[in-house]
LUMSE-129964 format. One record per residue (C-alpha): x, y, z. Coordinates in steps of 0.5 Angstrom, whole numbers, padded with zeros to 4 digits, always signed. Layout:
<nodes>
XYZ/...
</nodes>
This chain:
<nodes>
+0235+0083-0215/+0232+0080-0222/+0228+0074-0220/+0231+0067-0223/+0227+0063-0228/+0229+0055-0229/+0231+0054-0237/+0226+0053-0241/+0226+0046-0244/+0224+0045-0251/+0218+0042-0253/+0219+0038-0260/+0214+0040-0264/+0209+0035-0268/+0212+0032-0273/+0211+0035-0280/+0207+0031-0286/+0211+0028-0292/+0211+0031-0298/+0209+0027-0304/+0213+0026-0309/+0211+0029-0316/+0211+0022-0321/+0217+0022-0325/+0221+0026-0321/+0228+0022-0318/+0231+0017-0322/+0227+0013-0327/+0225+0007-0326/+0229+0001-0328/+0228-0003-0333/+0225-0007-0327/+0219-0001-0327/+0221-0001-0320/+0223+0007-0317/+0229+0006-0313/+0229+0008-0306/+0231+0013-0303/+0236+0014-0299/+0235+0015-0291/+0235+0022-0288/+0238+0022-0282/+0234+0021-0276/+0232+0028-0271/+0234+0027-0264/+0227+0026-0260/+0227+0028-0253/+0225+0023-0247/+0217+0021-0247/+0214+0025-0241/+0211+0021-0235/+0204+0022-0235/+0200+0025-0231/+0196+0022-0224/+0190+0023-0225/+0185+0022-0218/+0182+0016-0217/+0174+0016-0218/+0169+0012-0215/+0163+0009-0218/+0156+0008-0217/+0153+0001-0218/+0146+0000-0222/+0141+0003-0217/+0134-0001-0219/+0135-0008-0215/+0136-0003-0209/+0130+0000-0210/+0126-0005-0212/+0128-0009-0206/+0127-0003-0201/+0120-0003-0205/+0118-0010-0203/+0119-0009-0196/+0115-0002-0196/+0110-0005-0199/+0110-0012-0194/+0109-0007-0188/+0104-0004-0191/+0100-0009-0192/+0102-0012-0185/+0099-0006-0182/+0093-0005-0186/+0092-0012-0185/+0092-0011-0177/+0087-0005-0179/+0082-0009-0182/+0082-0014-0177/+0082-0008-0172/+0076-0005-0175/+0072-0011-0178/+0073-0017-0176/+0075-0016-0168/+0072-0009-0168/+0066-0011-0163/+0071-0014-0158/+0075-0008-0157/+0070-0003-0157/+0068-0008-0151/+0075-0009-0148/+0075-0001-0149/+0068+0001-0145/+0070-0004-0139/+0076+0001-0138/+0072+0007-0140/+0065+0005-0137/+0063+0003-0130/+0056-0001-0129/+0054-0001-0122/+0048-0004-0120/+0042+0001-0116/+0039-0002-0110/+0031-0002-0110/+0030+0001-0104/+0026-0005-0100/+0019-0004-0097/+0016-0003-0090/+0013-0008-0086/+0007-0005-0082/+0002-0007-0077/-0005-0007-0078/-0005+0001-0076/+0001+0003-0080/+0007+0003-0075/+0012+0000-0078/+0015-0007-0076/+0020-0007-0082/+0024-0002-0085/+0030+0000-0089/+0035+0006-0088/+0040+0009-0091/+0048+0006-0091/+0053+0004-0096/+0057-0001-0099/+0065-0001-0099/+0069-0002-0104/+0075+0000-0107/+0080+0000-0114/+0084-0005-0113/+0088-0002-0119/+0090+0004-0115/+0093-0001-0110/+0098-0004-0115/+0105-0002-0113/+0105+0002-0120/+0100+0007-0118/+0102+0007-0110/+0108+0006-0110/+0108+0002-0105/+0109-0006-0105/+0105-0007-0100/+0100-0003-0100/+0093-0007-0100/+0096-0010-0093/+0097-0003-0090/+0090-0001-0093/+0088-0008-0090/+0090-0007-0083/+0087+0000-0083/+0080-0002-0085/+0079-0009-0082/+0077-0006-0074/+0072-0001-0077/+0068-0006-0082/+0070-0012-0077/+0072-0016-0082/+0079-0020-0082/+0085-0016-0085/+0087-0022-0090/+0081-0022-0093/+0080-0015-0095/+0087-0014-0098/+0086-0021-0102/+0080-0017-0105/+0085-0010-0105/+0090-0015-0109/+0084-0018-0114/+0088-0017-0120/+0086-0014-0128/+0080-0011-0123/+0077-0004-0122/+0072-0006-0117/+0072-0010-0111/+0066-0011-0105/+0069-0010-0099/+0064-0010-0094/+0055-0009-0095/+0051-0005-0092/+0055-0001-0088/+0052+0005-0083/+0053+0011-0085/+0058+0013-0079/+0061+0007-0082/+0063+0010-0088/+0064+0017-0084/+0071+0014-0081/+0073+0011-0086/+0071+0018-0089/+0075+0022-0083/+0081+0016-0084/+0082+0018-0092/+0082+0025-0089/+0088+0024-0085/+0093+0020-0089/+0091+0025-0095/+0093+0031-0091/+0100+0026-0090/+0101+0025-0097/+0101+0033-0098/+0105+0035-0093/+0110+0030-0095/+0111+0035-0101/+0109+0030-0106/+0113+0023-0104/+0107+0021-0099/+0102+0016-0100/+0094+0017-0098/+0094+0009-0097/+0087+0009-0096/+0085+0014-0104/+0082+0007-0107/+0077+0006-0102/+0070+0008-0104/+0063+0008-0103/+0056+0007-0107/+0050+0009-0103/+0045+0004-0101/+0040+0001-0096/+0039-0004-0089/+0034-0007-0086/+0033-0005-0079/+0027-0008-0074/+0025-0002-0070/+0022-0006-0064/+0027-0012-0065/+0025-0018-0063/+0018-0017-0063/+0015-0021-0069/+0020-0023-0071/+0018-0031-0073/+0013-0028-0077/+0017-0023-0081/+0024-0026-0082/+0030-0023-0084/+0034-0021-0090/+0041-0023-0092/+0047-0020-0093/+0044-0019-0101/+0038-0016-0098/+0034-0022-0100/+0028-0024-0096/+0031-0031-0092/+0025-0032-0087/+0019-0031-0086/+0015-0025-0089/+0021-0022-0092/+0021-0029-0096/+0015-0031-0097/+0013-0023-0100/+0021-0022-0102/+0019-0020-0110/+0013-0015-0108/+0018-0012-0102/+0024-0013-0106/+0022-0007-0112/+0026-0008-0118/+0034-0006-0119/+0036-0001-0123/+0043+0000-0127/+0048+0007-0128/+0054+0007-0133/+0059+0013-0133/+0065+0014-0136/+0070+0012-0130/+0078+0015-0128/+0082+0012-0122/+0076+0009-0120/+0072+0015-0120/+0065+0018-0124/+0068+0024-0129/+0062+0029-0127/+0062+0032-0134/+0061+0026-0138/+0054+0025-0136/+0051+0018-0135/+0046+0013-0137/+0042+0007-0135/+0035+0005-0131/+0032+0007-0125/+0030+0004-0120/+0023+0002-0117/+0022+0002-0109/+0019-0004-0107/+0011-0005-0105/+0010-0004-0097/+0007-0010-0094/+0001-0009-0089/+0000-0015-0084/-0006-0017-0080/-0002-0016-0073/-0004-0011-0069/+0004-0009-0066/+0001-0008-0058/-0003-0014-0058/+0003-0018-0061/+0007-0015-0055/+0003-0017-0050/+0003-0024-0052/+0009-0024-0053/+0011-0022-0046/+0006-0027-0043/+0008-0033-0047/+0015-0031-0046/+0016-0031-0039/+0012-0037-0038/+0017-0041-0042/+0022-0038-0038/+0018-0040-0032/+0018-0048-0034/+0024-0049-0036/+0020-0051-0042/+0024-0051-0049/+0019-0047-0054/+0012-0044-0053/+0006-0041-0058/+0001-0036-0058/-0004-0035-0063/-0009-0029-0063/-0014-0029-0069/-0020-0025-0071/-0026-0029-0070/-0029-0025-0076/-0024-0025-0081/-0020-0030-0079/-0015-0025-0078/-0008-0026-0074/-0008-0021-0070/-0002-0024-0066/+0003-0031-0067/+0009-0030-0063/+0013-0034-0061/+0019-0036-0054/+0025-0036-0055/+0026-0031-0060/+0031-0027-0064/+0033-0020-0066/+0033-0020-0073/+0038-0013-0073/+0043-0018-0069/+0043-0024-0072/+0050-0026-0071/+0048-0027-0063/+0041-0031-0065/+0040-0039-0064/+0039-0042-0070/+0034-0046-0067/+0030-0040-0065/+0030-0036-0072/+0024-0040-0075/+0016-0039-0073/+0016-0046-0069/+0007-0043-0068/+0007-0045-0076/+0013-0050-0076/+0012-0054-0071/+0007-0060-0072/+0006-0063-0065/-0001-0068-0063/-0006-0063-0060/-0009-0067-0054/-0015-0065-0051/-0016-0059-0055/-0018-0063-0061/-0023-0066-0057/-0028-0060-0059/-0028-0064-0066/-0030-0070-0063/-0036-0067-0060/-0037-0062-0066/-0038-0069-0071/-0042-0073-0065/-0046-0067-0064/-0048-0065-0072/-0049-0072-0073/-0055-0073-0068/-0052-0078-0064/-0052-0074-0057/-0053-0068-0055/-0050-0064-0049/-0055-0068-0043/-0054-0074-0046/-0052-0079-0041/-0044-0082-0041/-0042-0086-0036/-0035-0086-0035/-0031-0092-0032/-0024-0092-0029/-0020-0097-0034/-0024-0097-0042/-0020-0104-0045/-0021-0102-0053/-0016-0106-0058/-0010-0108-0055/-0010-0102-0051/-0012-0101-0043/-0015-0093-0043/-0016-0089-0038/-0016-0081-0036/-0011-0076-0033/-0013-0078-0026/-0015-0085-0023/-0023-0084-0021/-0029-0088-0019/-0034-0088-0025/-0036-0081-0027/-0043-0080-0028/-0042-0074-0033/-0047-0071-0039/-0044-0070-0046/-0042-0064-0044/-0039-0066-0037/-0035-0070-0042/-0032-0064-0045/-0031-0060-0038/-0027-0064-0034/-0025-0067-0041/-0025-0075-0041/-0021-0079-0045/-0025-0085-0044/-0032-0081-0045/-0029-0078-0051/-0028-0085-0054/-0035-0087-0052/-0038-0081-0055/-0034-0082-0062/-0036-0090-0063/-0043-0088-0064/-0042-0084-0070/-0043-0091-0075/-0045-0097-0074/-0038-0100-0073/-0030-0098-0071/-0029-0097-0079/-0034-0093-0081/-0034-0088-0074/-0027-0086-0077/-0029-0085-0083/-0034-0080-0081/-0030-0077-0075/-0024-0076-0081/-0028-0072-0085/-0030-0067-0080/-0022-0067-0078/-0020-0065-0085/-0027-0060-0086/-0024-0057-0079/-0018-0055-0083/-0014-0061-0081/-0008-0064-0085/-0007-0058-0089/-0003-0052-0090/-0007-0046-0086/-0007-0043-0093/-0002-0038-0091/+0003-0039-0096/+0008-0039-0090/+0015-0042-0091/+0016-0048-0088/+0008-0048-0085/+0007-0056-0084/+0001-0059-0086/+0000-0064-0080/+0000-0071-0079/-0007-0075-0081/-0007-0081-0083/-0013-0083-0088/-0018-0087-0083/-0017-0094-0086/-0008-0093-0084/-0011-0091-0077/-0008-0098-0073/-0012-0100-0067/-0008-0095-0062/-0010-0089-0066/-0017-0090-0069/-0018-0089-0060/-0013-0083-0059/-0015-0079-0065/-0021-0078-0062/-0018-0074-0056/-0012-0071-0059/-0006-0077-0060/-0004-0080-0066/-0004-0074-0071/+0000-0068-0070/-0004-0060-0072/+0001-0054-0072/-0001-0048-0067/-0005-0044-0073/-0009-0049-0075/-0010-0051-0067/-0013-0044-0066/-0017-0045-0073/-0020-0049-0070/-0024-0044-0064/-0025-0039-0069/-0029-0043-0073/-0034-0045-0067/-0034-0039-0065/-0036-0036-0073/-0042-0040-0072/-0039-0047-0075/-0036-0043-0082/-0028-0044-0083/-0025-0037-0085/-0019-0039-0088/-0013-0035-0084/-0010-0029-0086/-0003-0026-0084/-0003-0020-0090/-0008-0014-0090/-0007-0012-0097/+0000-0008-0100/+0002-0001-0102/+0005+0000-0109/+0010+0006-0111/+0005+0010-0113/+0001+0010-0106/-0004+0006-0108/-0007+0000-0103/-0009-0005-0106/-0012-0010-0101/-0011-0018-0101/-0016-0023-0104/-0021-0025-0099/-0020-0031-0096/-0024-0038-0097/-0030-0040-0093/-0033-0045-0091/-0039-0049-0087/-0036-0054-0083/-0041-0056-0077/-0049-0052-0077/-0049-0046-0073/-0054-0050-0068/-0048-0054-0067/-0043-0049-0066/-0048-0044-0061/-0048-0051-0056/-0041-0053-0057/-0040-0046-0054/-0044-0046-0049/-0040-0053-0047/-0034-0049-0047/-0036-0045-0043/-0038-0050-0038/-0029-0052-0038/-0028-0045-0035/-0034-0043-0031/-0036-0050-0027/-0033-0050-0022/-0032-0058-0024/-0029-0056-0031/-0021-0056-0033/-0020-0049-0035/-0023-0045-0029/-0016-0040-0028/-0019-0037-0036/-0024-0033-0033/-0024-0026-0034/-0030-0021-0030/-0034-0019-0035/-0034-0023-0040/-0036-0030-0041/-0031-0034-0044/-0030-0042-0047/-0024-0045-0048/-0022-0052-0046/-0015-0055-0043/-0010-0060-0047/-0004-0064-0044/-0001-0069-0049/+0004-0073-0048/+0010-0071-0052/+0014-0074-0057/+0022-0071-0057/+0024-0070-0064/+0030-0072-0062/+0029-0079-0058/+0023-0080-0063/+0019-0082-0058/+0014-0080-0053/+0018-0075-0047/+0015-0070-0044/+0009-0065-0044/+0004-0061-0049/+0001-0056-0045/-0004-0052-0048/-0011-0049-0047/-0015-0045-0053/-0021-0041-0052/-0025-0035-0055/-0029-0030-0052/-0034-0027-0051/-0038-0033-0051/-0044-0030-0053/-0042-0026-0059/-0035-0028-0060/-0030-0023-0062/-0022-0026-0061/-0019-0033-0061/-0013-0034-0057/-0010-0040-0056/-0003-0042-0052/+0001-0049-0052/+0008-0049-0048/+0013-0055-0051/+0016-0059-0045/+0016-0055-0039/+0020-0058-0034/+0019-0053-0027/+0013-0054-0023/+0006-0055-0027/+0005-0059-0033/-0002-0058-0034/-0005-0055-0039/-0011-0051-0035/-0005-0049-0030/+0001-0046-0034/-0003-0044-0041/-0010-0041-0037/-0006-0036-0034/-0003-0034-0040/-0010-0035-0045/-0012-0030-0039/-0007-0025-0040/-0007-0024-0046/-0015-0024-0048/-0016-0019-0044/-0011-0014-0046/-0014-0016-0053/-0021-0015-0051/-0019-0008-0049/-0014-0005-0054/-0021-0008-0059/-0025-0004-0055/-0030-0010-0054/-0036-0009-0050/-0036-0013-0044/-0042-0019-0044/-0049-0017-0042/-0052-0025-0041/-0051-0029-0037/-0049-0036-0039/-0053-0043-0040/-0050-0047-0035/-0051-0054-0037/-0050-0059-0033/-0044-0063-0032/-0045-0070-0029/-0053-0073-0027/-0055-0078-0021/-0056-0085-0023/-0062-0089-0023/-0060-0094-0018/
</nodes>
């Protein structure tokens, strides 16, 4: 079937140009020289315009260049934004963000100079160090981010209190301490301390992992850094005398105090990159080791100190007293071989200690002498040539002096003694008259009796260097009121601590030459080597003629049957010694209650070797005197000395001078 097509239109052509005319051609011009018209053709038919066509519609872009020049300054601003930051990161604030940035990265612990020992004369050890732990802990890993529990530093907290004894709510404020990575929860902690810990650790982390990764190990923050403690290994004993360290590990009393830098060593420091708390093993680590400190070598001799120990503790014990002293010193060398002290305390437990016992009352405490101290009054009497030890002394009942009435520890008839007698049955009245012939007048008799007092060593510290040693009491002579310038002479009205007591004794017995007392042998270094102490002063107090009769005196004391101190004796040995019983002042009251008992002494007479002097503050319980409570414990403790010394029992017999003389009538 032949396919239809549409009628074709006709499209009109373009129209054709106008032939020109040639000239002359038509009619001719008229007279006007106008050409005439010609006449109009008849118009073609044209078609109707076609519409146009519709074009698509277009969209056009506008002028870029604005646009990129703004993008430009913009860009340009955010660079210099950062590079800005940059220079202030790198330059300007460069040191502190390295810093910020090691405290994060690094940790810095402090490495603990392990603290010399402490040892007797013979090497044991009195004081000595162990190995134990500090507890710490991350308080970041117990952050409810990194645990995952809100509570955590309290659960923590509620485990570890029973084991480091210390209260719940103050181990988790230390576990909440915040922007820390370090926190100290407990020093010094034994290692079966740090064991349970370790064991309790053990058992939550296995809880964690059987939890299938949701656990939590509570206890992952809590660390420890190896460290030392002080232990005492004979608890108490000497325990004034070496003191304590504290929870820093410094000295705090005694010994440990006063030698603290020498014993101490010097600190060391460690810094290792940390992660979580804990050392990154291949990182490595850098810092200064630390230096062990000095041991200490004292002049005590540990068994002689135990002895004395003993003694003057169950005495004190036995009086119901409130303290007591007991000093042992090497004539010789003024060595202390013994000071102890009762009441006491164990420096391993000082939690359960009286805070009235944790000093060294044998240096602290300052207390008027008694009769002692007489041995002074007769050391100047004698040296100045006043009297010797037959010169006669008649001793009334009653000796008004002053605006006082004196009398001696017993009412008597008048006594007919020797100067020595004086000394044996130890008169106070007899003593002030033998004290008022050393100047023509009371004023001048004081300053000569004063002088040899301060040459004795009374006054002044020991020379120990001990914390807390008291000088004494004694006034200049021209303060002395009427009471003192006839008390001090036997032993009232100036106060002496029990070392310088003791002094005293060891001078007479070195042959009147004053040793200054000593307490340190010498000390060991890191390297092991000993280097031993400065030797102690010396210096001449009364003439060795005078020293050898004061000790024939005091032999006198113990061996008449007359003197004070018969119950001082030892067989063997030949001893001197004198008794003391002073009236008391209560340093509570501030006014005199109670008794001094005391009683000194050093033997053999012969060739001295030991001093030992005893004092028992206010016993209340049976006998107050000094030859009756402190003879028994100078007994003791003098023969066990002369025995551990291996000293040779005497091989002389004593002098035997007289004690009283028959008037003439």
């Amino acid at each position: 079937m032949p396919s239809q097509e549409p009628p074709r239109r006709r499209v009109p052509g373009p129209a054709r140009p106008a032939r020109p005319r040639p000239a002359g051609s038509g009619a001719r011009a008229g007279a006007g020289g106008r050409a005439p018209r010609p006449a109009p053709r008849p118009a073609a038919r044209r078609p109707a315009p076609r519409p146009p066509a519709r074009r698509p519609r277009t969209i056009t872009l506008g002028r870029p260049k604005p646009r990129l020049r703004l993008i430009s300054v913009g860009l340009t601003l955010v660079m210099l934004v950062f590079v800005v930051r940059l220079l202030q990161v790198q330059a300007v604030d460069a040191s502190a963000y390295a810093a910020k940035a090691d405290k994060y990265r690094y940790q810095e612990y402090t490495l603990s100079a392990e603290r010399g020992e402490i040892t007797d004369r013979n090497g044991i050890a009195l004081a000595t160090s162990v190995d134990a732990y500090d507890i710490t802990a991350d308080p970041k890993l117990f952050t409810p981010e990194e645990s995952k529990v809100r509570d955590a530093p309290e659960q923590a907290a509620a485990l570890l209190a029973p084991i480091l004894g210390k209260e719940p709510a103050e181990l988790a404020k230390k576990l909440r301490t915040p922007k820390s990575r370090y926190t100290l929860l407990a020093r010094k902690q034994t290692p079966q301390v740090w064991n349970q810990i370790k064991d309790l650790k053990k058992v939550y982390a296995q809880k964690a992992r059987a939890a299938d990764g949701t656990g939590v190990n509570l206890l992952g923050g809590v660390l420890s850094e190896p460290s030392t403690k002080r232990v005492y290994p004979n608890g108490d004993l000497g325990a004034g005398i070496l003191g304590y360290v504290n929870a820093e590990g410094r000295g705090a009393g005694g010994v440990e105090s006063m030698l603290d830098p020498e014993l101490a060593g010097r600190d060391g420091k460690i810094r290792f990159t940390a992660s979580g708390g804990r050392q990154v093993p291949t990182a490595g680590s850098q810092g200064t080791p630390a230096v062990p400190g000095s041991d200490i070598e004292l002049t005590i001799d540990r068994d002689i100190q135990w002895a004395a120990q003993q003694a003057i503790s169950d005495q004190v014990r036995k009086s119901k007293a409130d303290r007591g002293y007991v000093i042992v010193q090497d004539t010789r060398t003024g060595e202390v071989l013994a000071m102890a002290n009762a009441p006491g305390f164990d420096p391993n437990d000082l939690s359960a200690a009286n805070s009235a016992a944790m000093g060294n009352a044998a240096l602290q405490d300052a207390y008027e002498p008694g009769s002692t101290s007489k041995v002074m009054s007769m050391a100047a009497v004698l040296e100045e040539g006043k009297a010797t030890p037959d010169t006669h002394v008649t001793v009334p009942n009653r000796l008004h002096r002053g605006d006082r009435l004196f009398k001696d520890d017993i009412d008597h008839r008048t006594w007919y003694l020797t100067l020595n007698g004086v000394l044996a049955k130890s008169s106070n009245i007899g003593t002030i008259l033998a004290t008022g012939q050393l100047g023509k007048d009371q004023a001048e008799s004081n300053r000569v009796l004063d002088g040899y007092l301060r040459r004795f060593g009374i006054g002044s510290p020991t020379g120990l260097g001990f914390p807390g040693e008291t000088p004494g009491i004694l006034a200049k002579p021209e303060d002395w009121s009427t009471s003192q310038q006839y008390t001090i002479p036997f032993g009232q009205g100036l106060s002496v601590n029990a070392l310088q007591a003791a002094s005293v004794y060891s001078t007479i017995a070195n042959g009147g030459v004053r040793v200054e007392p000593t307490l340190v042998r010498g000390t060991k270094g890191p390297d092991g080597r000993f280097a031993p102490a400065a030797a102690p002063e010396e210096n001449r107090v009364v003439s060795e003629k005078t020293a050898k009769t004061l000790a024939q005196m005091l032999e006198s004391v113990v061996e008449d049957r007359e003197g004070t101190g018969t119950r001082a004796a030892i067989p063997g040995y030949r001893v001197a010694g004198k008794t003391g019983t002073a009236n008391r002042v209560d340093p509570e009251l501030g006014r005199y209650k109670g008794y001094t008992a005391s009683f000194a002494g050093f033997a053999p007479a012969d060739q001295p070797r030991v001093t030992v002097y005893c004092a028992i503050q206010n016993p209340t319980k049976g006998s107050y005197f000094g030859g009756q409570i402190c003879g028994p414990i100078y007994k003791k403790v003098m023969e066990f000395a002369l025995k551990t010394l291996h000293v040779a029992p005497t091989g002389s017999e004593s002098a035997r001078l007289p004690v009283t003389f028959e008037p003439t009538p």
